[in-house]
N, C-alpha and C positions, 0 to 999 in steps of 0.2 A: 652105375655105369661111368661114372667121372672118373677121366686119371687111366680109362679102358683103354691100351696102346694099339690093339688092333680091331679092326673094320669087320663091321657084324657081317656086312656083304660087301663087292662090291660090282663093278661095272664099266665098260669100255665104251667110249663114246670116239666118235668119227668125226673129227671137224673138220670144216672147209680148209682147204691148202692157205694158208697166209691167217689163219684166223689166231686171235691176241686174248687170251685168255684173262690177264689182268684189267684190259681198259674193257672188254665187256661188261663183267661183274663188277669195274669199281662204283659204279651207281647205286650197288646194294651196300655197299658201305659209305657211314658217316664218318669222315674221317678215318686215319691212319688205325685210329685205336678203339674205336666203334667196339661195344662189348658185345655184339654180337655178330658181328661178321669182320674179317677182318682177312689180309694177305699178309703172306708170313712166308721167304723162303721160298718165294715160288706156287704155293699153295694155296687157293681158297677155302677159308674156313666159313661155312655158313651155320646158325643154329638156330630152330626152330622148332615152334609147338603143331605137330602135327598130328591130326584122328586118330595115329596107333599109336601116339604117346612121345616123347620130348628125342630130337634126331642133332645131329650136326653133319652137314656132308662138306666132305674134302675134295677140291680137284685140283687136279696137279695133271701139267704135262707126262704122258707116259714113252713107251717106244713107237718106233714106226710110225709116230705122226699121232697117235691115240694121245686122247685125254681119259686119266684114269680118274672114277666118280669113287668114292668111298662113305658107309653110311655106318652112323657109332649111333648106338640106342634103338631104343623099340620101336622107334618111326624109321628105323635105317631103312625100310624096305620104301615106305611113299617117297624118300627124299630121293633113294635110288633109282625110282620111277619119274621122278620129272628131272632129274641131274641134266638131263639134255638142254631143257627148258630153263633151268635156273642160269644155264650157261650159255644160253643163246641160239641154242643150238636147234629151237623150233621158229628162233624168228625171220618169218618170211622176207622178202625182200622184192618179190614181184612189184615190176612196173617203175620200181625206184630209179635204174639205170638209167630209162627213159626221160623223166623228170628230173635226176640230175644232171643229166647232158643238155639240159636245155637253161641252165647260169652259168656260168666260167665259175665262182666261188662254190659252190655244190657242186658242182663234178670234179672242180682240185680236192677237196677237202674227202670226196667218196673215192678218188684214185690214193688220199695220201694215207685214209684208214679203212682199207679193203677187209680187213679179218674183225671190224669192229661190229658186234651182232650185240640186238636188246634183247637180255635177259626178262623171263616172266616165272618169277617165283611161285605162284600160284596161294600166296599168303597176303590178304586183304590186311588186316586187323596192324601186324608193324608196320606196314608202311603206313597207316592212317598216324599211330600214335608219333612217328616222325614229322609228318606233313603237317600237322597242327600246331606241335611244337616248335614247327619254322614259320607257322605266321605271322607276319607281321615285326618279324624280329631282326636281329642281326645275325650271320650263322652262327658267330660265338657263344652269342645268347641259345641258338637253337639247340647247339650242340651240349652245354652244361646242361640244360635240360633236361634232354634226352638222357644223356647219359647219366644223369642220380636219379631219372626215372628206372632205368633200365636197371642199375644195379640198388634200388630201394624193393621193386618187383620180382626183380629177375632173379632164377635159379643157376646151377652150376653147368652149364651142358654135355652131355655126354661126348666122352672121346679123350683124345692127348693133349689139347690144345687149351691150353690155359692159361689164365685165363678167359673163358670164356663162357656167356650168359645165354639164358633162353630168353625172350622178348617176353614181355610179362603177359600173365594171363589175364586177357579182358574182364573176367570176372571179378578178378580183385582191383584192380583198375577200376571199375563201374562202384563197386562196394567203397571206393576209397573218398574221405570228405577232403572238402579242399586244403583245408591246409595242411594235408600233406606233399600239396606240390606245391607250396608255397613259397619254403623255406629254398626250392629246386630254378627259383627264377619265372614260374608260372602265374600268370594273373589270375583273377575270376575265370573272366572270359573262355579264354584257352583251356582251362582245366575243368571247367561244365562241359565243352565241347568234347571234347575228350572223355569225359564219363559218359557224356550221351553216344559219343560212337564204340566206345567200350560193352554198353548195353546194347545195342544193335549187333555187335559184332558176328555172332551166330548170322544171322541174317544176310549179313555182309559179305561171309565166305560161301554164302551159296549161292552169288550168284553166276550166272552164264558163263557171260562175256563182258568185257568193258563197259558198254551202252547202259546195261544192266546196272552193273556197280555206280555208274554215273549216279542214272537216275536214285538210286538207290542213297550212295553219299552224300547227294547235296539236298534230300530230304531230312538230313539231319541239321537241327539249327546250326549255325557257326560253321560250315562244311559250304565253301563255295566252289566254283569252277577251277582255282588256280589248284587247291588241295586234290579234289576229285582228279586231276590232271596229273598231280605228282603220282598220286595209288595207281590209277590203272594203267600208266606207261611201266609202272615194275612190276605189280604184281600180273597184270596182263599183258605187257608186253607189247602195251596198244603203239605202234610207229606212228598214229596220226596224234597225240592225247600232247594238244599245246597249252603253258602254264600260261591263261591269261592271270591278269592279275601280279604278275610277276614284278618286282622292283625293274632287275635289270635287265629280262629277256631281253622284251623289247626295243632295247635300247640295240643291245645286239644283234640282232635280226636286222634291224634299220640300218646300221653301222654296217654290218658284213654284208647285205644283199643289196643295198640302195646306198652306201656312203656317207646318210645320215647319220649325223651324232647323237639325235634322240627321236624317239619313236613312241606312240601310244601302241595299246593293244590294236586299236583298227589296225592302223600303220602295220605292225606287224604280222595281222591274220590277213590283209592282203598281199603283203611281198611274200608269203608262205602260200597263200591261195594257189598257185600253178603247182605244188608239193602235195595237194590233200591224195591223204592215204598213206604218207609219208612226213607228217608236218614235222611230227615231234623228231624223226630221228633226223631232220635239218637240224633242229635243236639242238640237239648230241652231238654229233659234229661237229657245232661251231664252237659249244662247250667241252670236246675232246680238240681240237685244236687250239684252244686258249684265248679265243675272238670276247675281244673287249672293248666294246662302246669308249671315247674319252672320257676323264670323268670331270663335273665342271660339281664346285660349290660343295658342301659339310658331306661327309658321310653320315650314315644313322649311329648314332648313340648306342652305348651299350647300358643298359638300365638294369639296375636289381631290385628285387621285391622282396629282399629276404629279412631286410632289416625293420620294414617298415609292415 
């Protein structure tokens, strides 16, 4: 099915008046060049291992206001079923207006990106293998990571777009010893962690809802609150799921809603507290707007593990 120039199915989806297709979904991408998801030309290219078998779906602005969903490979049909979902197009927004109107920066920032909606992919297992490989890292370290994970694992994805990978299968992932991600910038640590959520991972896609997966991820060792916080705001779509633990959240939160230069996690879960039900996509916001704490003193190092 690689190199397939037309769409097994596809699909017309209805969006809200003023809604922005690119800055939705750019959370499902890591970077410009992310081997599995990626915008090109106006287009969302998404690739993923799905129950009927390996999918990539496309959306792209259509006529009259439509966004057209397109599904390449044997999973065309699940990926064509949640297209809405993957694009935001399920995520709620009750009550938000309310609690945005009630800080002058939260209600500019929800008047200045009005068609901005969080996508819920409904795929647990990549986003885990990203969220770990950004622990405790730099993102440039994240990102080589991720990405000689993805193309040491990863297959060719079905469709036009190339290009383009499937997210590796947890199963080989869990079977793999360490030093195969050794040579990729990964320590011990991160890459136990990662085989152990690899081997869960069955477990992982079944669960509910967000709470579920929580509980669920951070039963696994090395899987705390900030990781379980990245997974279920994409793959669930949770609007409340805030990254404690974060380097620079918090900084920003305190910076953008209080004027503070630096903030801890409390600091931060209380100037969010009047938002709960809404925390994380304050979050989104201040990170689709550009809000940047000052920065005082070294950045983090970028360190490799491959020689040593």
């Amino acid at each position: 099915m690689t190199g397939v120039s037309e769409p097994s199915a596809r699909r017309a989806l209805r969006p809200p008046a003023g809604y922005r297709l690119a800055a939705s979904v750019r959370p499902l991408t890591f970077s410009t060049y992310d081997p599995c998801a990626r915008i090109a030309a106006g287009t969302f290219w998404w690739a993923a291992r799905t129950p009927a078998g390996p999918a990539t779906l496309a959306l792209r602005p259509g006529g009259a206001g439509d966004l057209l969903a397109e599904g390449y490979g044997p999973g065309a049909d699940w990926v064509l079923e949640r297209a809405d979902a993957v694009a935001g197009l399920r995520d709620d927004l009750t009550g938000f207006a309310e609690r945005a109107a009630a800080h002058p920066v939260v209600a500019r920032l929800a008047a200045r990106h009005p068609g901005l909606r969080m996508p819920a992919t409904g795929q647990v297992f990549p986003r885990v293998l990203r969220a770990i490989l950004e622990q405790k890292v730099t993102g440039t370290e994240a990102y080589r990571a991720y990405a000689a994970t993805v193309r040491h694992f990863g297959e060719p994805a079905p469709g036009p777009m190339q290009p383009l990978l499937l997210p590796p299968d947890p199963a080989a992932v869990a079977a793999a010893a360490y030093r195969v991600f050794h040579p990729f910038g990964v320590e011990q640590k991160r890459a136990d962690t990662l085989r152990r959520a690899a081997a869960e991972a069955g477990r992982l896609e079944r669960c509910v809802d967000a709470a579920e997966a929580t509980r669920r991820l951070t039963a696994v060792p090395g899987i705390g609150p900030w990781t379980a916080a990245e997974v279920v705001r994409i793959a669930y779509g949770d609007p409340d799921a805030v990254s404690v633990g974060d380097y620079h959240v918090p900084n920003t939160v305190a910076w953008a809603l209080a004027g503070e230069p630096r903030g801890d996690d409390a600091r931060m879960l209380a100037l969010l507290e009047p938002f709960r039900g809404h925390r994380g996509r304050v979050c989104l916001l201040l990170a689709a707007e550009g809000v940047q704490a000052p920065r005082y003193g070294p950045r983090m190092p970028i360190r490799s593990f491959a020689r040593y």
